[in-house]
KEGU-566684 format. One record per residue: x, y, z of N, C-alpha, C in turn; residue in one letter. Coordinates in steps of 0.1 Angstrom, whole numbers, padded with zeros to 4 digits, always signed. Atoms other than C-alpha are relative to their C-alpha. Example, Ala and Ser with C-alpha at 12.3 -4.5 7.8 and 13.67 -1.06 7.14 Angstrom:
// residues 2
+0009-0012+0000+0123-0045+0078+0009+0012+0000A-0009-0011+0000+0137-0011+0071-0008+0011+0008S
This chain:
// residues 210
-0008+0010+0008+1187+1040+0894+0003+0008-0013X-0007-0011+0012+1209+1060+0868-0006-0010-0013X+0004+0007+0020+1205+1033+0837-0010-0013+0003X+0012+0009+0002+1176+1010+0857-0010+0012-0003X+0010-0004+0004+1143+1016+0856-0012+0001+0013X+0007-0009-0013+1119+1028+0888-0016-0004-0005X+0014-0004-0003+1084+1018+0892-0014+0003+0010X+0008-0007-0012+1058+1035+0916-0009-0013+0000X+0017+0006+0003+1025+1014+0922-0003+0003+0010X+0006-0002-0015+1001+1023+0948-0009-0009+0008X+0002+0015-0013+0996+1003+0978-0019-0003-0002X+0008+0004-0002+0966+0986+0984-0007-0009-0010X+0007+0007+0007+0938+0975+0959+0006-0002-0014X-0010-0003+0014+0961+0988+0926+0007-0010+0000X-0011+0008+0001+0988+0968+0938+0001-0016-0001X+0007+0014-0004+0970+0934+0946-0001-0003-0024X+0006+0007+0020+0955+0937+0905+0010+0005-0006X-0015-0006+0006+0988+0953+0894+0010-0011-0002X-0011+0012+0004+1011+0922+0902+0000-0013-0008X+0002+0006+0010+0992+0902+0881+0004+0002-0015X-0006-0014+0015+0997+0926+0852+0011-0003-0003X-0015-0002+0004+1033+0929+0858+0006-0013-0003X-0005+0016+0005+1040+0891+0858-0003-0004-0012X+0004+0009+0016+1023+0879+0826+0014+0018-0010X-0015-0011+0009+1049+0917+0814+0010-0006-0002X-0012+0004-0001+1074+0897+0827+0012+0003+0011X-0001-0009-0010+1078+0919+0858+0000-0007+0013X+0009+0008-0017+1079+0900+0895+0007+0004+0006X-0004-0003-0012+1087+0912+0926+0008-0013+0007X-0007+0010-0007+1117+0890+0946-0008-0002+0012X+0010+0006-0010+1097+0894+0976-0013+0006+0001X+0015-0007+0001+1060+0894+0984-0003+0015+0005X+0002-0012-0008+1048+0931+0989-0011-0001+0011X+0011+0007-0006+1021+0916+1008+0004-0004+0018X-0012+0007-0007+1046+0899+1033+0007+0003+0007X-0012-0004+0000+1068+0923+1042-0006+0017+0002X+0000-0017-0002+1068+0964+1054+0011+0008-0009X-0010-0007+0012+1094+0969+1024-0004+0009-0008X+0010-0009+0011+1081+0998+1000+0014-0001-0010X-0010+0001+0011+1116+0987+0977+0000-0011-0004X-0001+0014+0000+1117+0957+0958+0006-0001-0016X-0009-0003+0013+1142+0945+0934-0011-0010-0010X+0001+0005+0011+1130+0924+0906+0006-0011-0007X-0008+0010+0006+1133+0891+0887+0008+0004-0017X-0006-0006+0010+1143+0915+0859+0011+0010+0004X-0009-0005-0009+1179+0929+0865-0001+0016-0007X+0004-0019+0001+1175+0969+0867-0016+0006+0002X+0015-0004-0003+1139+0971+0873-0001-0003+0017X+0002-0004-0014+1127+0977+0906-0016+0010+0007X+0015-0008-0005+1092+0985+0921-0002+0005+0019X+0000-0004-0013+1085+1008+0948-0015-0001+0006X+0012-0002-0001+1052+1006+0968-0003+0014+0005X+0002-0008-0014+1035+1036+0982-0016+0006-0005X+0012-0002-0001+1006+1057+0989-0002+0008-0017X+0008+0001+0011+0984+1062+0960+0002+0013-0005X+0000-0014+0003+0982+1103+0961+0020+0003-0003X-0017-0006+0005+1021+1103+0958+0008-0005-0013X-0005+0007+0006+1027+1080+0931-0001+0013-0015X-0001-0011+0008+1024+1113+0905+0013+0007+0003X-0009-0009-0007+1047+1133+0924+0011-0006+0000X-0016+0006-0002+1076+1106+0926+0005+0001-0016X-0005+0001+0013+1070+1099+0888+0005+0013-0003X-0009-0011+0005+1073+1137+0882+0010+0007+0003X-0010-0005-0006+1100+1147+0902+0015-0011-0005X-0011+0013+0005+1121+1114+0890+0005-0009+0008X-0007+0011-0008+1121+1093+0915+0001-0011+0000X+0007+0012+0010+1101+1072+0895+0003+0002-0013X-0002-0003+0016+1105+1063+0859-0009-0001-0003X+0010+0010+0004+1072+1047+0856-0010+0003+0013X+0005+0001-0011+1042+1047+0881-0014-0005-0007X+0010+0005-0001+1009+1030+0883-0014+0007+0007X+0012-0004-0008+0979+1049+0897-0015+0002-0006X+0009-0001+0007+0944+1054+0893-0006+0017-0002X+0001-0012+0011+0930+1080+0869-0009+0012+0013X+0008-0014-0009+0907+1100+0900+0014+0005+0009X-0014-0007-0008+0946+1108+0919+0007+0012-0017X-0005-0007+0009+0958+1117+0880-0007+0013-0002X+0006-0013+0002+0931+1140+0876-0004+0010+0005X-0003-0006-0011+0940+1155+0905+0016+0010-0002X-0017-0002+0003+0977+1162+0891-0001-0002-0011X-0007-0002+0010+0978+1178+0859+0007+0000-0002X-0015-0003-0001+1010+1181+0844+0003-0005-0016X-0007+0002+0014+1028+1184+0809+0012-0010-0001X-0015+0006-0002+1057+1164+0823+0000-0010+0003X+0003+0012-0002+1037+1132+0825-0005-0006-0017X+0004+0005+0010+1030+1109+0793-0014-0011+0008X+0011+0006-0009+0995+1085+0801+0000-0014-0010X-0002+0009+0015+1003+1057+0773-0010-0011+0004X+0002+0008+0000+0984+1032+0788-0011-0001+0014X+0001+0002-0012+0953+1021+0806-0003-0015+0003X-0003+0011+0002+0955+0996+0820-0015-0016+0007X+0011+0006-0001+0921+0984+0829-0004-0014+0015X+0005+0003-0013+0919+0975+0866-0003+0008+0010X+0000-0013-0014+0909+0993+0901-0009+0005-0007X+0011-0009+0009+0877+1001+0879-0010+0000+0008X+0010-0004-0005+0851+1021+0897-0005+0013-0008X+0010-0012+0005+0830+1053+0891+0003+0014+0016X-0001-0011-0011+0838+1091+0905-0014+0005+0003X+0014-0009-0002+0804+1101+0918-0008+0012+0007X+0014-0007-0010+0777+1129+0929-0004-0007+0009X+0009+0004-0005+0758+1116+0958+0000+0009+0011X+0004-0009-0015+0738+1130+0985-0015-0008+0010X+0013+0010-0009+0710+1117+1008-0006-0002-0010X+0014+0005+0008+0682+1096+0993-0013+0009+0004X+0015-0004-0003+0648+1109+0986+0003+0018+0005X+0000-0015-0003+0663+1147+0994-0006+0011-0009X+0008-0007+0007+0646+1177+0984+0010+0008-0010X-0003-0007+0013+0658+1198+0955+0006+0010+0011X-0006-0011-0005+0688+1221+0972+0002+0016-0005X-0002-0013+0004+0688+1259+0968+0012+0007+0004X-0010-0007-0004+0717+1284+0973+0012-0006-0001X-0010+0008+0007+0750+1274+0967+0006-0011+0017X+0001+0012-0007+0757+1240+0978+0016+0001+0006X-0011+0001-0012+0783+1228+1005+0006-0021-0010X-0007+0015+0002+0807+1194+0987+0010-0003+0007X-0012+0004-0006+0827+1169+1007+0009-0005-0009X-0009+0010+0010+0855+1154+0989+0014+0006+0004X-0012-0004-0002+0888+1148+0988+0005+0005-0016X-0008-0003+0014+0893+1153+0948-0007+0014-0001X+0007-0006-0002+0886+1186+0954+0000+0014-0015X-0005-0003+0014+0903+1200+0918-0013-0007-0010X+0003+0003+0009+0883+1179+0900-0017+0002-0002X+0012-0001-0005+0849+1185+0918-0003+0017-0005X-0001-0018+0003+0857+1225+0910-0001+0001-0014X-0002-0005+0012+0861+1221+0876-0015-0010-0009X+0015+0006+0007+0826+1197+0871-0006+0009+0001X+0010-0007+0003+0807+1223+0885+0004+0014-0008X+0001-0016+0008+0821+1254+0870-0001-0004-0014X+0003+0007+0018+0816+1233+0834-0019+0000+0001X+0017+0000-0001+0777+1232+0850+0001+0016-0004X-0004-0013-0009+0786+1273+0858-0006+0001+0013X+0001-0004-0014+0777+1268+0892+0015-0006+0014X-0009-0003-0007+0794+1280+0923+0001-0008+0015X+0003+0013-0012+0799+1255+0951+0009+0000+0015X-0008-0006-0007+0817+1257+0985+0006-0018+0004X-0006+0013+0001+0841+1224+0988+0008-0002+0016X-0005+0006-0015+0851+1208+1022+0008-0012+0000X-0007+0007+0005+0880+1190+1013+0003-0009+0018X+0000+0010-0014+0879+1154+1041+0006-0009-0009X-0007+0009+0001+0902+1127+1038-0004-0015+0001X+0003+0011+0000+0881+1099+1041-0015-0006+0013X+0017-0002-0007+0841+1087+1059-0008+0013-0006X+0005-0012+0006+0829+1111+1032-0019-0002+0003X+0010+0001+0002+0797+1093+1036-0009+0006+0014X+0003-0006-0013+0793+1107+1070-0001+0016+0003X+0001-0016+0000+0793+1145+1058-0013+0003+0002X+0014-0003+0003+0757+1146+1046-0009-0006+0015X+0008+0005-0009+0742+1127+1074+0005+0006+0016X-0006-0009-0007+0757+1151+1100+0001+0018-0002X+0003-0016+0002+0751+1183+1083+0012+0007-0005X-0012-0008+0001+0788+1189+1074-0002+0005-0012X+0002-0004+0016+0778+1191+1034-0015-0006-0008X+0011+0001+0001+0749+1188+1015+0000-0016-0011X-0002+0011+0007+0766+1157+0992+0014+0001-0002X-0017+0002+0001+0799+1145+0981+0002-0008-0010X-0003+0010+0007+0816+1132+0957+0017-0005+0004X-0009+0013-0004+0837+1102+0963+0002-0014-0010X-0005+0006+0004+0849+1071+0946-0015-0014+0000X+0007+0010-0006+0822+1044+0943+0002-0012-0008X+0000+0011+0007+0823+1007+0936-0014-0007-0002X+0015+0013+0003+0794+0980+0942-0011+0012+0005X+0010-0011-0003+0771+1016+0962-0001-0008+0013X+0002+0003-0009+0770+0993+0987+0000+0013+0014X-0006-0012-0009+0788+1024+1013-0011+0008+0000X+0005-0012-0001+0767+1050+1002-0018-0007+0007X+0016+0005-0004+0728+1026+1006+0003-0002+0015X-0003+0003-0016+0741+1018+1041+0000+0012+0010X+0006-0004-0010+0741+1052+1053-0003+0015-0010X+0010-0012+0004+0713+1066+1034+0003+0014-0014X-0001-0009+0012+0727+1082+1001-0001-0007-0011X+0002+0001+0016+0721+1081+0965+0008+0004-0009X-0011-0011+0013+0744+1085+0934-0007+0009-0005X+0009-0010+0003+0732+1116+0917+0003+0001-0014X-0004-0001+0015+0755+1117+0887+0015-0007+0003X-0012+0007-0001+0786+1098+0875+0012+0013-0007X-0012-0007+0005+0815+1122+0872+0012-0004-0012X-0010+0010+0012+0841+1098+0854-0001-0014+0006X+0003+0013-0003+0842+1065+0850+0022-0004+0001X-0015+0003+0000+0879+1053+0867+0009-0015-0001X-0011+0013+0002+0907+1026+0862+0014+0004+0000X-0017-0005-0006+0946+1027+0870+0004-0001-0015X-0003-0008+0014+0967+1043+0843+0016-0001+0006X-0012-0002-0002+1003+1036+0836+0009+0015-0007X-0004-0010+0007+1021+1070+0837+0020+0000+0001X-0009+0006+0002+1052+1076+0827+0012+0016-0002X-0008-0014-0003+1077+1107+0833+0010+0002-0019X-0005-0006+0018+1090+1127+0798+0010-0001-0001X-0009+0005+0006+1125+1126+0805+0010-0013+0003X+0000+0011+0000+1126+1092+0813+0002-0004-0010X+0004+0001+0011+1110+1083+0785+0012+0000-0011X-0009-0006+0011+1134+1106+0762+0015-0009+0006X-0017+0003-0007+1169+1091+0785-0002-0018+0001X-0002+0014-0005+1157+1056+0792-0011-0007-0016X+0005+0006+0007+1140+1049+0761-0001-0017-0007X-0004+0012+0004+1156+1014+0748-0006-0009+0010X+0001+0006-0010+1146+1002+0782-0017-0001+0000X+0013-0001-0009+1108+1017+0789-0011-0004-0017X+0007+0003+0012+1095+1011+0751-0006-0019+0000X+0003+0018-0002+1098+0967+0754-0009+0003+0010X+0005+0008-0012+1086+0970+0787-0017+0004-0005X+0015+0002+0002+1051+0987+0774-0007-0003-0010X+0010+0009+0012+1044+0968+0742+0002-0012+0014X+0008+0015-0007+1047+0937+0769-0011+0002+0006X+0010-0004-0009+1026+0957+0792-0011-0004-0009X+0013+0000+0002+1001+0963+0768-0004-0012-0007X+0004+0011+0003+1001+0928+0755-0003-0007+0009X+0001+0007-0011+0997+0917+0788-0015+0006+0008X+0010-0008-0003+0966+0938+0789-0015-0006-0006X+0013+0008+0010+0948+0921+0760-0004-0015+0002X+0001+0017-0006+0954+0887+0776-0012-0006+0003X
């Protein structure tokens, strides 16, 4: 959209606490994304337009420009550094914890350890801030099923209530970051669509403080 405005959100749990958000903005989708195998959707605001999709891509559309705007949470951003993203805003849902964990009650590991994960940038750069050296086994998902099969000695993964991890037999060990979805926002967007994307995030963020 040459003079609208483009926004990403990522499917699933984001998008459920996200459309709340965007309506008290002033933001609503014409049809339910809920409803529907549409990932386009125009808007009761004319030139606005939200796209759905998966969660790890919503960086990548914003920075390439396919997006003006996107919605994701902060453990995908800090996965995708990038100077050519602004982060103006969080927006304080999709809030969990990135954690350590490994079996309960395990013994004190020697030699360098074996991590599952899929954030596997961000898990490299905790422990070499420890200086230790770690061998990373990047899985896409049943991370809890590494350690209890021998694939890795722990993992870090995304956790909410711990429920996942007590069920089969692990313990958080350490909280990496504490996460929440983050509206990001492409630079020359920004600089080209400015008259446009400025209102939209004082509503945002008054729609935050609500």
């Amino acid at each position: 959209m040459k003079d609208g405005m483009t926004i990403a959100v990522s499917k699933g749990r984001i998008l459920k606490e996200a459309l709340p958000l965007l309506a008290r903005a002033g933001v609503q989708p014409l049809d339910d994304p809920g409803a529907t195998r549409k990932l386009v959707f125009e808007t009761n605001q004319a030139g606005i337009r939200l796209i759905v999709i998966r969660a790890t891509d919503v960086p990548t559309y914003v920075l390439n420009g396919g997006a003006d705007l996107g919605i994701a949470g902060k453990d995908v951003l800090l996965e995708c550094v990038s100077d050519n993203l602004y982060e103006p805003l969080d927006l304080n849902i999709g809030r969990c914890r990135l954690m350590l964990a490994g079996p309960k009650d395990a013994p004190a590991q020697s030699g360098r350890l074996r991590i599952a994960t899929k954030y596997v940038a961000t898990t490299r750069n905790y422990f070499a801030a420890k200086g230790q050296q770690v061998e990373i086994i990047k899985l896409y998902g049943s991370m809890e099923l590494a350690p209890v099969l021998g694939l890795s000695d722990l993992i870090v993964d995304l956790v909410d209530t711990g429920n996942t991890l007590r069920e089969n037999g692990l313990a958080p060990l350490a909280n990496i970051a504490d996460i929440s979805s983050r509206l990001i926002v492409n630079k020359a967007s920004m600089k080209m669509k400015r008259a446009r994307i400025k209102p939209f995030l004082s509503r945002l963020a008054a729609a935050i403080r609500e």
